[in-house]
TORKEBA-795935 format. One record per residue (C-alpha): residue number from 1; residue in one letter; x, y negated, z; chain. Coordinates in steps of 0.1 Angstrom, whole numbers, always signed. Example, Ala and Ser with C-alpha at 12.3 -4.5 7.8 and 13.67 -1.06 7.14 Angstrom:
% TORKEBA-795935
{1,a,{+123,+45,+78},A}
{2,s,{+137,+11,+71},A}
END
This chain:
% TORKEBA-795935
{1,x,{-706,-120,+870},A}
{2,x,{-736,-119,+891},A}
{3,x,{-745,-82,+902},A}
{4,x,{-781,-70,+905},A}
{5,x,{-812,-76,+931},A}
{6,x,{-836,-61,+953},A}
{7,x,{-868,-65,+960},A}
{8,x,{-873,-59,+997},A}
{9,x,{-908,-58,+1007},A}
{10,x,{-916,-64,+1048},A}
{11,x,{-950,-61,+1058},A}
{12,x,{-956,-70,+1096},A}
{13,x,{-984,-59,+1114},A}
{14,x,{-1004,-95,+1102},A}
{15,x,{-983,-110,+1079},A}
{16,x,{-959,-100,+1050},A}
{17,x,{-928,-108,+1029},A}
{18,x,{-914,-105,+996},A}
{19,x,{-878,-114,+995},A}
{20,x,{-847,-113,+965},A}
{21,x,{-817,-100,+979},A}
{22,x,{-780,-99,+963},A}
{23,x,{-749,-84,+974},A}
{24,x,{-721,-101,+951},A}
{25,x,{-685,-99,+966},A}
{26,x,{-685,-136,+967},A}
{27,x,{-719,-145,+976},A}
{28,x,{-745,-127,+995},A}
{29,x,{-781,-136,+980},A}
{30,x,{-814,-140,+1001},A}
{31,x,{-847,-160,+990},A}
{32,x,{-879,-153,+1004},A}
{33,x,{-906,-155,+974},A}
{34,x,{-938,-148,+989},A}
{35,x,{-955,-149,+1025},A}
{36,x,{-990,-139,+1028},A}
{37,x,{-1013,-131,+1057},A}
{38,x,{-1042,-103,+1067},A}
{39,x,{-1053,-102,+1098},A}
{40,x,{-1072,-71,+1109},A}
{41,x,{-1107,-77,+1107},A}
{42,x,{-1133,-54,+1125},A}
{43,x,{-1158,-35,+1104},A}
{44,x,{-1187,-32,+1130},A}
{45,x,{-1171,+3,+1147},A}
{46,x,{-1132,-2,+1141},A}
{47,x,{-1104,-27,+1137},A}
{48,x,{-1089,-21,+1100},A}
{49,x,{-1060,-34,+1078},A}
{50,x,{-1077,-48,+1043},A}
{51,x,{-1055,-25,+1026},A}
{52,x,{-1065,-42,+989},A}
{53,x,{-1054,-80,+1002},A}
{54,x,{-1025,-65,+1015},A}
{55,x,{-1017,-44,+982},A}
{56,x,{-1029,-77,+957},A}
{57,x,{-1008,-100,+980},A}
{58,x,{-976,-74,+973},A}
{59,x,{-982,-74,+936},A}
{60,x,{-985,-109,+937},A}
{61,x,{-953,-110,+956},A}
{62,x,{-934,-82,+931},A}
{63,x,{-947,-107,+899},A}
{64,x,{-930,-138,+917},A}
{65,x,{-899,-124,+924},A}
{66,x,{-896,-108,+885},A}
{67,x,{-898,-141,+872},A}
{68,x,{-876,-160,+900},A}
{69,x,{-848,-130,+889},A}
{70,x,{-859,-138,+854},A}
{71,x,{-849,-173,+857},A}
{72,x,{-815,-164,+875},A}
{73,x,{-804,-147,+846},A}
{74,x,{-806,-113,+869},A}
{75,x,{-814,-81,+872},A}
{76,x,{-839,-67,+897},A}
{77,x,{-824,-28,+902},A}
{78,x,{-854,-13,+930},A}
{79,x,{-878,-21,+954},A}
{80,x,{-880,-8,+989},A}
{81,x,{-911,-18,+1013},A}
{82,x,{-912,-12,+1051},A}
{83,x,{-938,-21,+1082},A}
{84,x,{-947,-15,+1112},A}
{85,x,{-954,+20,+1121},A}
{86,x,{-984,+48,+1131},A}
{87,x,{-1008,+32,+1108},A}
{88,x,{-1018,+54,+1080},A}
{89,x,{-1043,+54,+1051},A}
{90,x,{-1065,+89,+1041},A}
{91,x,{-1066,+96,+1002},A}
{92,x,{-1091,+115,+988},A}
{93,x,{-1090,+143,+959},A}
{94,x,{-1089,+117,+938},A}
{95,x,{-1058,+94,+947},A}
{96,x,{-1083,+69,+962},A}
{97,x,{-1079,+52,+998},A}
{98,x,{-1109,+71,+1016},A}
{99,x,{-1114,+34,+1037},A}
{100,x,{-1091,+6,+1052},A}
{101,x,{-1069,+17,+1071},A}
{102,x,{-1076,+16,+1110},A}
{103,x,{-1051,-11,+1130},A}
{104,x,{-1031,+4,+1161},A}
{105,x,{-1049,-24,+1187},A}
{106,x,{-1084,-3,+1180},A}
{107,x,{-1100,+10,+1211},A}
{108,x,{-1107,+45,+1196},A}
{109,x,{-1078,+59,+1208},A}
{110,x,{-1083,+47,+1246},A}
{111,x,{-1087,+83,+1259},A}
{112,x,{-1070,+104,+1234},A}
{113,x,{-1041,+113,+1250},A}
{114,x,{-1059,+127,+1280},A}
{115,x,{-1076,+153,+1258},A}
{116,x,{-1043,+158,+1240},A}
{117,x,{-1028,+167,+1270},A}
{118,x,{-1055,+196,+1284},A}
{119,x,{-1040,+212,+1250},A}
{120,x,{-997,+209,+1252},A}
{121,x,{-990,+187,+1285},A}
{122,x,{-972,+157,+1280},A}
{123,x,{-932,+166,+1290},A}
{124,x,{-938,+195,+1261},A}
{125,x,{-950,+168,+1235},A}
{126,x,{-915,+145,+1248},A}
{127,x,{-893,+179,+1242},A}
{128,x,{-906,+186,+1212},A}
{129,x,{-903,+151,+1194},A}
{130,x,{-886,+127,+1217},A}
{131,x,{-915,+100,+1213},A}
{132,x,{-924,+77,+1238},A}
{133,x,{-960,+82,+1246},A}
{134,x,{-984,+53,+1230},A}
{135,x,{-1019,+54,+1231},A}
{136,x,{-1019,+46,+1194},A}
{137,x,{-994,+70,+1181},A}
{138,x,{-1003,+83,+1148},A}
{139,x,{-1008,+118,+1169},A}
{140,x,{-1035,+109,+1190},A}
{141,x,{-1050,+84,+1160},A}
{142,x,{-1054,+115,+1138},A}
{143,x,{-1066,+134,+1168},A}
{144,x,{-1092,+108,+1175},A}
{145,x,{-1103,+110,+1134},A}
{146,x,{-1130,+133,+1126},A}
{147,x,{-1134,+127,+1088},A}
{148,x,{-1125,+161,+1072},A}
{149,x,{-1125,+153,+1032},A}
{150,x,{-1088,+135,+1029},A}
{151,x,{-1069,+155,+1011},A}
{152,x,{-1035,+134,+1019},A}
{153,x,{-1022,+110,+1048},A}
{154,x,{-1000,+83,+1041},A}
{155,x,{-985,+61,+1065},A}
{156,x,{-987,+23,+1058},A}
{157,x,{-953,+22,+1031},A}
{158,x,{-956,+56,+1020},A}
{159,x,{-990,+45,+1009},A}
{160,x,{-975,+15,+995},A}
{161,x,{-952,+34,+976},A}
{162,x,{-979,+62,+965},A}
{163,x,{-997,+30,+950},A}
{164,x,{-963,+16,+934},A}
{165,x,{-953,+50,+917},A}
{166,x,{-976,+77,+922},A}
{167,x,{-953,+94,+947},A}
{168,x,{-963,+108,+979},A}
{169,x,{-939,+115,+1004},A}
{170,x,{-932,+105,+1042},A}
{171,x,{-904,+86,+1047},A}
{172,x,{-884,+99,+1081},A}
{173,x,{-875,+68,+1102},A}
{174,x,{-913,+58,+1099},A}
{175,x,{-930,+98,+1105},A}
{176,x,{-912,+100,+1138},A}
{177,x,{-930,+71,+1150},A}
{178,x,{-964,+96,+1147},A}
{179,x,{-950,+117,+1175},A}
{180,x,{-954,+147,+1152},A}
{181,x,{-919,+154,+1140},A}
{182,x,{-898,+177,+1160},A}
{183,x,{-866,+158,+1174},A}
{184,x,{-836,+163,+1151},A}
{185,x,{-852,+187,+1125},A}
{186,x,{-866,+157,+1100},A}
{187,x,{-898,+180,+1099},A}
{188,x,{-933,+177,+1112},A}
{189,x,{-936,+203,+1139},A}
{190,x,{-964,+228,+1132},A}
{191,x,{-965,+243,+1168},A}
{192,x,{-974,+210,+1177},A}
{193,x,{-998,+201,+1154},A}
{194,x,{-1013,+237,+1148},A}
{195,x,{-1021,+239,+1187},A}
{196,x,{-1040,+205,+1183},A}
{197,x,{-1063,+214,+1154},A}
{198,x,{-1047,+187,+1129},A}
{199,x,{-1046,+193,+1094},A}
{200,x,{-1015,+199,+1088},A}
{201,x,{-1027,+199,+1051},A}
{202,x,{-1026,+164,+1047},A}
{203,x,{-989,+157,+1055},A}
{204,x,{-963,+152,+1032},A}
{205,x,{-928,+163,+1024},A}
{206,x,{-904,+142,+1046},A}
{207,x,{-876,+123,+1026},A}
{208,x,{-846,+106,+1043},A}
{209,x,{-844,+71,+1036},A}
{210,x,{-827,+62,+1005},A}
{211,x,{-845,+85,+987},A}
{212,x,{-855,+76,+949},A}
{213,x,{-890,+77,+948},A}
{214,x,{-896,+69,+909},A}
{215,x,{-905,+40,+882},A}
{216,x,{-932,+17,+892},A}
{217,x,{-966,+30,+871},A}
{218,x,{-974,+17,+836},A}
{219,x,{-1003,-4,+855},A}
{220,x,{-980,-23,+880},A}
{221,x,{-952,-30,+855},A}
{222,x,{-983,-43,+834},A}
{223,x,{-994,-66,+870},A}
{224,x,{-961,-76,+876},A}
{225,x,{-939,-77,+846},A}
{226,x,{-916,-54,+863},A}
{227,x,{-899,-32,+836},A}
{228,x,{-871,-8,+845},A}
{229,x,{-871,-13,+885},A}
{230,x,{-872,+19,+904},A}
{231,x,{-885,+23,+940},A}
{232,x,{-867,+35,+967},A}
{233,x,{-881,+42,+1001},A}
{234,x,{-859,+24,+1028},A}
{235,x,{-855,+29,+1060},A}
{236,x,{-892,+26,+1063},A}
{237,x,{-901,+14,+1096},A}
{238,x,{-891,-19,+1102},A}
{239,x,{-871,-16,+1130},A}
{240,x,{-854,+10,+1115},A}
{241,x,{-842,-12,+1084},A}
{242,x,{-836,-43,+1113},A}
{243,x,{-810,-20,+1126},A}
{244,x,{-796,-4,+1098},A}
{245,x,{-785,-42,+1092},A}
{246,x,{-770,-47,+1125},A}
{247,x,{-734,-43,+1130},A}
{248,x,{-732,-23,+1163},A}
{249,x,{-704,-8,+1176},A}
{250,x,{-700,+9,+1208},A}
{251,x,{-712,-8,+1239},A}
{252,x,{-739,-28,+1220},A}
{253,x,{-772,-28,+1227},A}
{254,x,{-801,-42,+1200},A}
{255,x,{-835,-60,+1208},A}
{256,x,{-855,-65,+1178},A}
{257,x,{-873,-92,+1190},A}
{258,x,{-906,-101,+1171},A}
{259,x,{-944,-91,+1181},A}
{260,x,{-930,-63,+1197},A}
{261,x,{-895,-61,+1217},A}
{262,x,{-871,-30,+1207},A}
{263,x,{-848,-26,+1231},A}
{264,x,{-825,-1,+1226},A}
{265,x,{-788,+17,+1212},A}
{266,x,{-779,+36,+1184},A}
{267,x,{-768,+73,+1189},A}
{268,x,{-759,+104,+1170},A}
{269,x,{-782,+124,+1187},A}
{270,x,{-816,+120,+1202},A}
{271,x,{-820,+118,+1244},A}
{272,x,{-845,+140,+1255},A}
{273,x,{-841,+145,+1296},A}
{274,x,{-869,+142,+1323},A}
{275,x,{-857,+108,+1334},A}
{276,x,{-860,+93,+1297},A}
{277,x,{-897,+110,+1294},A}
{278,x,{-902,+95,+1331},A}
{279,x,{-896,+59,+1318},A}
{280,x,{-911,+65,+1283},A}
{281,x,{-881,+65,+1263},A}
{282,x,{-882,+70,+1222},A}
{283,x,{-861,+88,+1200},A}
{284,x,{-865,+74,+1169},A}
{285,x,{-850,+82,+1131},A}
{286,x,{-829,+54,+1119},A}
{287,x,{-808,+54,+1089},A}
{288,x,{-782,+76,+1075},A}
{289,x,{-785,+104,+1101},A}
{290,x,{-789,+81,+1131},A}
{291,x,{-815,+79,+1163},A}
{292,x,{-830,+51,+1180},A}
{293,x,{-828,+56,+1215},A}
{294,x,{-848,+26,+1227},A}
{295,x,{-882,+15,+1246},A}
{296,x,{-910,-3,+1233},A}
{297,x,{-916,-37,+1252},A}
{298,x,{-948,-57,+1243},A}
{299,x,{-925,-89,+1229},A}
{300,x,{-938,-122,+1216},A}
{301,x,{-973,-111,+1207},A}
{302,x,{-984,-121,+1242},A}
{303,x,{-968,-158,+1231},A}
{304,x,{-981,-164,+1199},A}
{305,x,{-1018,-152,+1212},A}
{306,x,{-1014,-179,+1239},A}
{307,x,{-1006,-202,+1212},A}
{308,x,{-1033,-192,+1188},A}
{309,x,{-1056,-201,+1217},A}
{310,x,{-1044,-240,+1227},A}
{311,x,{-1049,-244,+1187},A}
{312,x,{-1085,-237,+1190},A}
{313,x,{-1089,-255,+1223},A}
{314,x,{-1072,-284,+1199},A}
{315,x,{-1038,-285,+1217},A}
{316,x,{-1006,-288,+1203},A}
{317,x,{-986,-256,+1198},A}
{318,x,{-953,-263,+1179},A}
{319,x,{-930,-240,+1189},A}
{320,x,{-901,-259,+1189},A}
{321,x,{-919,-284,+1215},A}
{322,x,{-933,-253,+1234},A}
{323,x,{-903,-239,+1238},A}
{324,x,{-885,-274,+1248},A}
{325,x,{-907,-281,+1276},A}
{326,x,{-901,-250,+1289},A}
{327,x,{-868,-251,+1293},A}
{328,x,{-871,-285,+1306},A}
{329,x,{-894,-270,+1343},A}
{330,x,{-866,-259,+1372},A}
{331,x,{-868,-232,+1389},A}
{332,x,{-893,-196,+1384},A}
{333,x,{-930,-205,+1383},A}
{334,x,{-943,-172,+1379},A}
{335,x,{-939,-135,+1359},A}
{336,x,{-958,-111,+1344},A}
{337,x,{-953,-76,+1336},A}
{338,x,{-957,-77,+1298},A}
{339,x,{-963,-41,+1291},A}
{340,x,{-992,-42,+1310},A}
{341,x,{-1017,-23,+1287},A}
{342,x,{-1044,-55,+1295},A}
{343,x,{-1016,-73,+1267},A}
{344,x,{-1025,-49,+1239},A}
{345,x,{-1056,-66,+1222},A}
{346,x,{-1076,-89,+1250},A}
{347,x,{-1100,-114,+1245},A}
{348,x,{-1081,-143,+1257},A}
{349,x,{-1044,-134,+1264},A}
{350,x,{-1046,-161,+1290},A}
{351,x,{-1069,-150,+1308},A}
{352,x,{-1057,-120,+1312},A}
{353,x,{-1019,-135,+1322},A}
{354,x,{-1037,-153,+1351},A}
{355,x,{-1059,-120,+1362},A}
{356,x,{-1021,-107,+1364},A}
{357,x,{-1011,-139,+1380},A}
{358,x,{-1041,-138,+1403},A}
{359,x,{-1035,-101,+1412},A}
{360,x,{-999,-106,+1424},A}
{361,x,{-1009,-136,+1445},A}
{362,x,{-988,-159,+1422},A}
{363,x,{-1006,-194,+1407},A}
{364,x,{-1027,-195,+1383},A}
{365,x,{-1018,-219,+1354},A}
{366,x,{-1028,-235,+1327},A}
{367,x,{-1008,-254,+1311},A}
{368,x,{-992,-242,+1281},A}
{369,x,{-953,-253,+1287},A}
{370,x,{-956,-232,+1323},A}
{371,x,{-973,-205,+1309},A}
{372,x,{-947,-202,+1280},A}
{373,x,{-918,-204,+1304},A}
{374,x,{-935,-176,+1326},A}
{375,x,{-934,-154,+1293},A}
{376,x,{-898,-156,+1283},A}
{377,x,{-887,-157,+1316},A}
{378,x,{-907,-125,+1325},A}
{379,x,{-893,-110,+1293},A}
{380,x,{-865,-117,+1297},A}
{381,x,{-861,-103,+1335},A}
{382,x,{-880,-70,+1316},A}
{383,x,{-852,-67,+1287},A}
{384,x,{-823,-62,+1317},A}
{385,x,{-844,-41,+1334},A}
{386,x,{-843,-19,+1304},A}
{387,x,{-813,-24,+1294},A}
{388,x,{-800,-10,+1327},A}
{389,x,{-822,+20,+1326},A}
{390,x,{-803,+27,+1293},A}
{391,x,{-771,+27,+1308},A}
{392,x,{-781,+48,+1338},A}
{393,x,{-798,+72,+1310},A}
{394,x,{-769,+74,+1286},A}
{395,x,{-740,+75,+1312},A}
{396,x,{-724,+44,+1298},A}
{397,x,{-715,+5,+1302},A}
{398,x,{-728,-18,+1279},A}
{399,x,{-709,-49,+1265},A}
{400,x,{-731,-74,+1247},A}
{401,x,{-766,-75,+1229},A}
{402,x,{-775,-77,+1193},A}
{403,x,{-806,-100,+1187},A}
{404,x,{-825,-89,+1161},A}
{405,x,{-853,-105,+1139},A}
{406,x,{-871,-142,+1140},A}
{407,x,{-875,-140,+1179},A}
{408,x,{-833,-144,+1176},A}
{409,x,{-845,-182,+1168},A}
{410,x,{-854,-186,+1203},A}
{411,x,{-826,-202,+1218},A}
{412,x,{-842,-203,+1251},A}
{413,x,{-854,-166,+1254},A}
{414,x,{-814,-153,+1241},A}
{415,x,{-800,-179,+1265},A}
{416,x,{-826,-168,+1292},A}
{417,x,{-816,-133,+1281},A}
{418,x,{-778,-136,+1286},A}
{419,x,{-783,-154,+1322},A}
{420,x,{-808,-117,+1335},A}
{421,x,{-787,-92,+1317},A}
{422,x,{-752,-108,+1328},A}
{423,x,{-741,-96,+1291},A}
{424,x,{-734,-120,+1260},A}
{425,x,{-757,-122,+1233},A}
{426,x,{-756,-129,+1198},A}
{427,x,{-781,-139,+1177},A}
{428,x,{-779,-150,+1136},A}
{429,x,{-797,-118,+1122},A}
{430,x,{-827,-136,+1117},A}
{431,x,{-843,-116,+1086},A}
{432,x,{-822,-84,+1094},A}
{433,x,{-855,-63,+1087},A}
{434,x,{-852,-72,+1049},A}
{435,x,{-815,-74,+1049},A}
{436,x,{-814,-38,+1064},A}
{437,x,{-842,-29,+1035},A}
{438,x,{-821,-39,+1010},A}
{439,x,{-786,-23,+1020},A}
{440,x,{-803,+10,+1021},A}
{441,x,{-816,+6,+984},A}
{442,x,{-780,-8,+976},A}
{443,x,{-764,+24,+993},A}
{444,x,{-786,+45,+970},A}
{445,x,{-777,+28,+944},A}
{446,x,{-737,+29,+947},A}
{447,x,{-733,-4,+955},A}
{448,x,{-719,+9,+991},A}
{449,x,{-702,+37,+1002},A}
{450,x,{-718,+38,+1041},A}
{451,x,{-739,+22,+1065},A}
{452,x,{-705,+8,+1080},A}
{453,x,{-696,-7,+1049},A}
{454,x,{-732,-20,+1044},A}
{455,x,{-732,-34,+1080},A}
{456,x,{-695,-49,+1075},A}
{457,x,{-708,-66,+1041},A}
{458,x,{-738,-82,+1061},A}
{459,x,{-718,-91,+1092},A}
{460,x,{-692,-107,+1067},A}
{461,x,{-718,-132,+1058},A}
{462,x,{-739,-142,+1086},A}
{463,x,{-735,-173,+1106},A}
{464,x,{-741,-159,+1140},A}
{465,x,{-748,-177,+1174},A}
{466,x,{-733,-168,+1208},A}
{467,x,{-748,-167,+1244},A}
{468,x,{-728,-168,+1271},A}
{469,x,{-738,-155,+1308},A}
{470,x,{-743,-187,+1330},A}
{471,x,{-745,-184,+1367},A}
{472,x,{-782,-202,+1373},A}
{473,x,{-793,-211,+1411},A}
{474,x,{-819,-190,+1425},A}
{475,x,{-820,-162,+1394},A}
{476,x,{-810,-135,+1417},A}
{477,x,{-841,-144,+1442},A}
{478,x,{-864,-145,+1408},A}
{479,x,{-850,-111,+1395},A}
{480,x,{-859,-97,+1431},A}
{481,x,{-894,-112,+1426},A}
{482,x,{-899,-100,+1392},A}
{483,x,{-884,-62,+1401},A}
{484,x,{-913,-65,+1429},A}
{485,x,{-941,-70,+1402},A}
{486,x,{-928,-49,+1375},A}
{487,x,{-929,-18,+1398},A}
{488,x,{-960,-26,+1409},A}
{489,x,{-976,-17,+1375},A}
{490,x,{-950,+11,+1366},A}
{491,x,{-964,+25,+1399},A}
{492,x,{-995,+18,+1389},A}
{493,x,{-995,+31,+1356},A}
{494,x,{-978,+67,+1366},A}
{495,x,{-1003,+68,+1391},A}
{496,x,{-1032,+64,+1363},A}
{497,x,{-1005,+94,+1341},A}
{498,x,{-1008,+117,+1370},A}
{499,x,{-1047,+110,+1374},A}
{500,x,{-1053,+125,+1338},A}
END
């Protein structure tokens, strides 16, 4: 007998998901339903999220997967939603979204942390939340906002879930990422935020993931035809849930690899040391008690704006081909340093790789094959250089690399990865975002006992891909030419720290 579904909900920072996932003994389910797009679009002063085409395309999403269940002969038991973190909607006395949300890549927040700073310096902010330090941290977002009639803040799922059940609560793996939290309490930290002037007001009650939020509201089971489904809040942020799916075991190392790069290791407790605030290390909540020790490293973003750009020039940008052609150039054209704030939002991502290009006295290119191989190579130089600074931070050896996300598909990027970090990779959890949502509900539900047992389950019934270390000519001359360029902009960007 088939056992029930879940509805796991993954919202991306441009693009979203709605997938049915089952966890039968014998077979593990997984069907996407729905995939629907909203870019941010700028209002004239900021860059927002269209909240309502999000929300519509969700419901849309929700209706889809009812009947598909419907049609299965199944049951659909909850629905959990994650995204992308620090983004957060303002509700009014009335329940309503004040406006659209304002997307993380807005300029608003250019100066904000220098201001922070004049109030509680930066290593007290790191010791009393463990959060790397972003420009567009919900912190220095809601520092920068000066519209006083909100009566409630809701990051991105929690407002998804407000609107699904009427609930309002702030799920913990996703409130850490506002650099509000204090580090292994699970509650916002009101020295902090008190010292700042923030309205502490508008914050809610932080929930652990897996926490049973409620029945979806008479007017969505109306919309969707959903009858009897509970939600349950995940582990909220995405990367959170990606890992929560991941079977790690000592000695591994993740890299959620998708707009942005995750590199990091699960841990017990959080890391909070001078060296770790030095190299802007992150202390994030994960599931079931656990911390995301890991660094934030501006991923394939920088590839998919290059390729969004030879589309409108009329070029051909399949990603497959891309990605061949690539492979097929010898030798180390070129790097980059990709966390190089210039990345974040430009006008024309290539023009600003070849301002970076230009600056180190490297070629300028411009054609699309060597600029793609000049990304994944320089990213992948950039994941060993982290991954070594984790070891040196943690006191320990690492073994091999989890590959997390649709960036596993790259064979060329985990193969590239394997050859700089002298570790073996493994790629094959593809969609471990939703497949980490969706263990969490089931844990919730009884359908596990544990994460480990979740994790084993998962790992069970994955067809995974291994990447084994080759010895290539002339990589240890590009790693010394790559570590050249990447300290010249971590130089650089401590000296622009110290400046403010």
């Amino acid at each position: 007998m088939n056992g029930p579904l879940y509805i796991a909900v993954d919202l991306g920072a441009g693009s979203g998901r709605v997938f049915l996932v089952g966890f039968d003994p014998d077979e593990f389910f997984l069907e996407e339903i729905h995939r629907f797009r909203y870019p941010p679009y700028f209002d004239g002063q900021f860059l927002r999220w269209n909240f309502q085409l999000i929300f519509a395309d969700l419901k849309t999403g929700l209706g889809l997967a009812g009947m598909k269940a419907s049609d299965l002969g199944r049951q659909i038991t909850s629905i959990g939603v994650d995204s992308w973190g620090v983004d957060y909607g303002l509700i009014d006395a009335n329940g309503k979204l004040v406006g659209d949300p304002i997307c993380y890549r807005d300029s608003r927040t250019h100066d904000t942390m220098t201001r922070v700073f004049a109030i509680v310096p930066r290593d007290e902010i790191f010791e009393k939340t463990g959060i790397q330090f972003q420009k567009f941290n919900t912190l220095y977002q809601l520092y920068s906002d000066d519209d006083e009639s909100p009566s409630m803040l809701l990051l991105l799922p929690d407002l998804v879930n407000y609107m699904l059940t009427g609930t309002a609560v702030a799920e913990y793996t996703n409130a850490t990422t506002t650099q509000m939290v204090g580090a292994g309490a699970g509650v916002w930290d009101g020295d902090l935020i008190g010292r700042l002037g923030l309205p502490r007001r508008l914050l809610q009650d932080i929930v652990p993931a897996g926490t049973r939020l409620g029945p979806l509201l008479p007017k969505i089971v109306q919309e969707t035809g959903l009858n009897d489904v509970e939600v349950i809040a995940p582990a909220t942020h995405d990367t959170a849930s990606a890992v929560a799916a991941a079977p790690l075991t000592e000695g591994t190392a993740y890299i959620s690899s998708g707009t942005w790069s995750l590199i990091g290791v699960e841990r017990t407790t959080p890391l909070i040391t001078h060296e770790a605030l030095q190299l802007n290390f992150t202390n994030e909540g994960g599931a079931c008690g656990s911390f995301r020790f890991l660094k934030n490293v501006m991923g394939l973003w920088i590839f998919e704006s290059c390729r969004r750009e030879w589309q409108n020039a009329g070029n051909s940008v399949e990603y497959e081909a891309l990605i061949g052609d690539a492979a097929a150039i010898k030798g180390y054209p070129g790097f980059i340093f990709s966390d190089d704030e210039r990345f974040l939002n430009p006008a024309s991502m290539l023009e600003a790789i070849n301002t970076q290009l230009s600056e180190t006295g490297q070629h300028i290119e411009s054609d699309p094959a060597m600029i793609t191989k000049i990304v994944f190579d320089s990213l992948a130089f950039r994941y060993a250089s982290v991954l070594r600074s984790i070891e040196s931070l943690t006191s320990s050896s690492l073994a091999c690399i989890e590959i997390l996300g649709g960036g596993g598909r790259n064979r060329y990027l985990n193969q590239m990865t394997a050859n700089a970090t002298g570790l073996p990779v493994r790629s094959g959890l593809i969609e471990a975002t939703v497949i980490g949502n969706a263990l969490v509900q089931a844990i919730a539900s009884g359908r596990f006992e544990s994460l480990s047992d979740a994790r084993g389950y998962a790992a069970s019934k994955i067809e995974f891909e291994k990447f084994t270390p080759h010895t290539v000519q002339d990589l240890a001359e590009a790693e010394v030419r790559y570590l050249a360029i990447e300290e010249l902009f971590r130089t650089r960007s401590a000296q622009q720290v110290g400046a403010k």
